[in-house]
N, C-alpha and C positions, 0 to 999 in steps of 0.2 A: 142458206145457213153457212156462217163461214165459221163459227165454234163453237163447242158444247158449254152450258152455261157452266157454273162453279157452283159448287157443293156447297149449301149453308149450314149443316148439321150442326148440332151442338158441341162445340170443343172439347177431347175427351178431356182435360185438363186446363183446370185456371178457373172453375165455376164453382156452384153450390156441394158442398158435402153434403151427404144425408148418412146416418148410423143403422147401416140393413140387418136386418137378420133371415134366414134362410129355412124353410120347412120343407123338411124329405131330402137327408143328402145324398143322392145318386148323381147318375152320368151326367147330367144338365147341370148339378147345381155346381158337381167340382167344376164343368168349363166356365159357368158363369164366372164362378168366385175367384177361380183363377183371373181370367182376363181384367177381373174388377182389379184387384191390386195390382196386376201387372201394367195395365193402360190406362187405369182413372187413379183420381185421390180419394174415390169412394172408398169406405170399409167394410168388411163384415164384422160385425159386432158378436154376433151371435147366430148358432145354429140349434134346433132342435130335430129331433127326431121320437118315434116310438120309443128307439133303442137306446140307453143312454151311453151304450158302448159306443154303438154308431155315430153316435154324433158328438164323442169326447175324441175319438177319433179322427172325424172329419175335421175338428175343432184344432186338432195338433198339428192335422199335416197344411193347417192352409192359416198358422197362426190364429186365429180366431180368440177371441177373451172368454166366450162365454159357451156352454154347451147344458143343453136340458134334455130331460127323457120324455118333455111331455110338449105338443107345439103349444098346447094352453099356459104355460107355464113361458114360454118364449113373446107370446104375442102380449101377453100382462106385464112385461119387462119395459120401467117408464124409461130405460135410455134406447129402446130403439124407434128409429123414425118411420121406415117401411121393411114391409116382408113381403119376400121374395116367393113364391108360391113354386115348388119346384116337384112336386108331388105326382102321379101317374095322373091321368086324366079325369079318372073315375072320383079323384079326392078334391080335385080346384075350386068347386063348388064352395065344398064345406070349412074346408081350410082358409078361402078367401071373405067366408061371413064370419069366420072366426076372428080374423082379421080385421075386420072392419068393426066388428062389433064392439073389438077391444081397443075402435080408437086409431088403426092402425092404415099408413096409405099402404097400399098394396099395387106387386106387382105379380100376375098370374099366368105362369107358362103358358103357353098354346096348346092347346084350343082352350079357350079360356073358359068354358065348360062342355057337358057332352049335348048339350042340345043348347037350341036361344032359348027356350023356356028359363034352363040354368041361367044362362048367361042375362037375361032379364029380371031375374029374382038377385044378382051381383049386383048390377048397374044401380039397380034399386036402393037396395042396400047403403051403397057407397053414399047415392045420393042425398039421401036422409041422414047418414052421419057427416056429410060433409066431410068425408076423407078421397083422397087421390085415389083411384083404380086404373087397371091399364091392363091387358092382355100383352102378353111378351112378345108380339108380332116385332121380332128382332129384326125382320127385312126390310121393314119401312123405316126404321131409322138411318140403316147406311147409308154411304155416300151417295151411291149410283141411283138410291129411288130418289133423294134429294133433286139430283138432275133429273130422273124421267117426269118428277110432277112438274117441274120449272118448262121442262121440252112441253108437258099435257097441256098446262094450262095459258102457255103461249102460243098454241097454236101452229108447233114450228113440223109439227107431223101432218098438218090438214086435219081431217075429220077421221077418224081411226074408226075402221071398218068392221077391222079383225085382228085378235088378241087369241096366242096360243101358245100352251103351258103342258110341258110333258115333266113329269115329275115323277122318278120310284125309287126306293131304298129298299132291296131284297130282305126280307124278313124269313130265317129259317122257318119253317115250321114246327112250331110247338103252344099246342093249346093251354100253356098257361102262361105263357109270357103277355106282355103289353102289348104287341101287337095282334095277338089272336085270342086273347081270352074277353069275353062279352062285357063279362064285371070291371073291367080295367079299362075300359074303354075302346077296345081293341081294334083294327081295320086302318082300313086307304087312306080315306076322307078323315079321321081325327089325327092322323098323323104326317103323314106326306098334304093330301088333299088341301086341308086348309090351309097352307102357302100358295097350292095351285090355284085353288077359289079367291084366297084374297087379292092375288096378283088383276085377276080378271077383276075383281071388285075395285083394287085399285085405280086402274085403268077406264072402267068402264059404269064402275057402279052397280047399284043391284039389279038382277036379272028381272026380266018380265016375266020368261018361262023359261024353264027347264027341261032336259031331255035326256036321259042317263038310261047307261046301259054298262053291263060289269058282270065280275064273277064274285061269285061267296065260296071263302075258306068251308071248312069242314067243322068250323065251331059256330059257324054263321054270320062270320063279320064280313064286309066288302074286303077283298083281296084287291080287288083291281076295277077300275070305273075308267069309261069315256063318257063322259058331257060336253054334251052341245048348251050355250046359254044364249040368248037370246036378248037384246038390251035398247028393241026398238031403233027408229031413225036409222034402218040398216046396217045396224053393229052386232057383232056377233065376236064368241068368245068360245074354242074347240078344248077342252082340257084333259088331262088325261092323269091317272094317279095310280099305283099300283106299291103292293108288297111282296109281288109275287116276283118283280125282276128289279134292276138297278136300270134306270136312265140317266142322262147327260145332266136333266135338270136345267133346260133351256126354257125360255120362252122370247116370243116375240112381238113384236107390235106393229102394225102397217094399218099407216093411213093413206089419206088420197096425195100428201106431197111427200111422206117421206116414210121409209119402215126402221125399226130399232130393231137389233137383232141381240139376244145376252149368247157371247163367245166363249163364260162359265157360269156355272149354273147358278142362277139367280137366288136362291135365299139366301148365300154365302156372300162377302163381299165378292165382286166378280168383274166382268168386262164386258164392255157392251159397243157395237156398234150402229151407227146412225149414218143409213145411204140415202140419197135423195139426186135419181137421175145419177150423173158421175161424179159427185159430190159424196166422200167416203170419209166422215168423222168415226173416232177410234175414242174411249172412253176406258181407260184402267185403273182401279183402285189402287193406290198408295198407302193407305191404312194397313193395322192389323188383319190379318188374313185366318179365311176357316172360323171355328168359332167364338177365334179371340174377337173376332164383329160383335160377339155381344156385349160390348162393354158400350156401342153407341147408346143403347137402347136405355141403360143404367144412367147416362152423364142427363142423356135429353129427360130423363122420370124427372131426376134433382134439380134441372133447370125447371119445371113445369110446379113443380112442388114448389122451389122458393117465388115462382113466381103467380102464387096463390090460385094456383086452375085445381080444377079438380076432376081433369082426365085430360088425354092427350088431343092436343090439336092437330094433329094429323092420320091421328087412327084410333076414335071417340069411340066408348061404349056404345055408341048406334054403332059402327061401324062394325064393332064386333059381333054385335048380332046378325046383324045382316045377313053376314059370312055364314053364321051358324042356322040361317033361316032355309039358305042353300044348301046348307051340310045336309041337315035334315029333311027336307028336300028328293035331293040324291039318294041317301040314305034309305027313304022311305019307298024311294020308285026301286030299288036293287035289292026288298025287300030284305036289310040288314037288320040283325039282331045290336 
């Protein structure tokens, strides 16, 4: 291998407009909407909220035209094109057949619901209205998984053996927040995990079996999990996820000709290298950085929408269950609430 191939992502500028609007303005949804007008020609059209304070508010600081107290009231609105699902975990469900029901494509935070049962009863949905849906897996859009599917599916690793992903964002302790409250969806695996499961799904596809082991907070959600996955023809994927400490937020890939090693933590735009014997390629992103990345994920929805799909070609409603079939899985062996 004498160079790493080139990134084909969707250009965040020069493509399809779509008119978003946004339900639940918190910490996701200001970085989304930030990054949208900073790095695309995308717009927000419109935000709702319960509060109508909260969201005349959100509505002022990030220019916005439109702000309602109610998301029913948003998603009934005939100028917008997609909504943006930006809600706690425990709401994606409802809010994205709201969505849909009204007609509307949708795009739906991560994990794009709390079980694949959820996330089966979406897909469904969408499918029968024939509208766009998509889980906000903002990491398969960036530059760098662009390359590692082009490196997968050419073969330029060998036979990839073993895949492994150490992933945690310290979560103080407080049983009412999102990460440790039961009702909000709270724990390892809905929030850190599923980047760490998808990366392995990415790479590998879905698991044969399962083999988890963790600790449970004090409110009963998974704090912390190690899974082993299993994925036949001798591949194997070690992951690991927690709330209880901070990690680097690495992972890595090694097959029989070559290993990819990410040098910053992979859900972020990041860097990654690719050794093979004494042959040392070096890969770093040039893009927006941190979670102005998410603005990949918004350009590639508008190119897929104008171009009459009706889920994403590189990370399908199966896809996302899949994810979610491991979640639950995991989940159910670490005996989480």
């Amino acid at each position: 291998m004498r160079a790493l191939p080139t990134s084909r992502v969707t250009p965040l500028r020069g493509g399809p407009v779509l008119r978003w609007g946004v339900l639940a303005p918190g910490e996701i949804a200001n970085d989304f909407v930030s990054t949208l007008h900073a790095n695309t020609e995308q717009r927000m059209h419109a935000v709702a909220s319960r509060s109508p304070e909260r969201a005349a508010a959100f509505a002022a600081k990030h220019g916005i035209p439109k702000s309602y107290g109610s998301y029913a009231e948003l998603v009934a609105d005939p100028d917008i094109d997609v909504v943006y699902v930006a809600a706690p975990h425990s709401e994606h469900r409802a809010l994205a057949l709201l969505a849909i029901a009204a007609g509307k494509h949708v795009l739906i935070e991560k994990p794009i619901a709390l079980t694949a049962a959820e996330a089966r009863e979406i897909a469904s949905a969408a499918r029968v209205a024939g509208v766009f849906a998509m889980e906000a897996m903002w990491t398969r859009y960036l530059p760098q998984s662009d390359v590692i599917a082009k490196l997968l599916a050419d073969g330029a690793l060998g036979d990839v053996r073993l895949v492994t992903v150490n992933l945690g964002w310290q979560w103080p302790f407080d049983p009412s927040s999102r990460g440790y409250d039961p009702a909000l969806g709270g724990g390892a695996m809905l929030d850190a995990g599923v980047y760490s499961l998808w990366f392995s799904h990415f790479v590998l596809g879905a698991p044969s079996r399962v083999l988890a082991a963790g600790i449970l907070a004090e409110t009963g959600v998974d704090a912390q999990a190690v899974v082993t996955l299993d994925h036949g023809a001798g591949a194997q994927a070690m992951v690991s996820t927690s709330i209880l400490v901070n990690t680097p937020g690495l992972a890595t890939i090694h097959g029989t000709d070559a290993s990819l090693a990410f040098t910053r933590g992979f859900v972020f735009p990041a860097s990654f290298a690719v050794t093979a014997g004494d042959n040392h390629l070096d890969w770093t992103n040039d893009g927006p950085e941190g979670r102005d990345g998410l603005a990949w994920q918004a350009a590639a929805l508008a190119q897929y929408v104008s171009d009459a799909r009706t889920e994403s070609p590189i990370h399908s409603l199966d896809d996302s269950i899949e994810v979610m079939e491991t979640i639950d899985e995991v989940r159910a062996q670490l005996g989480a609430r």
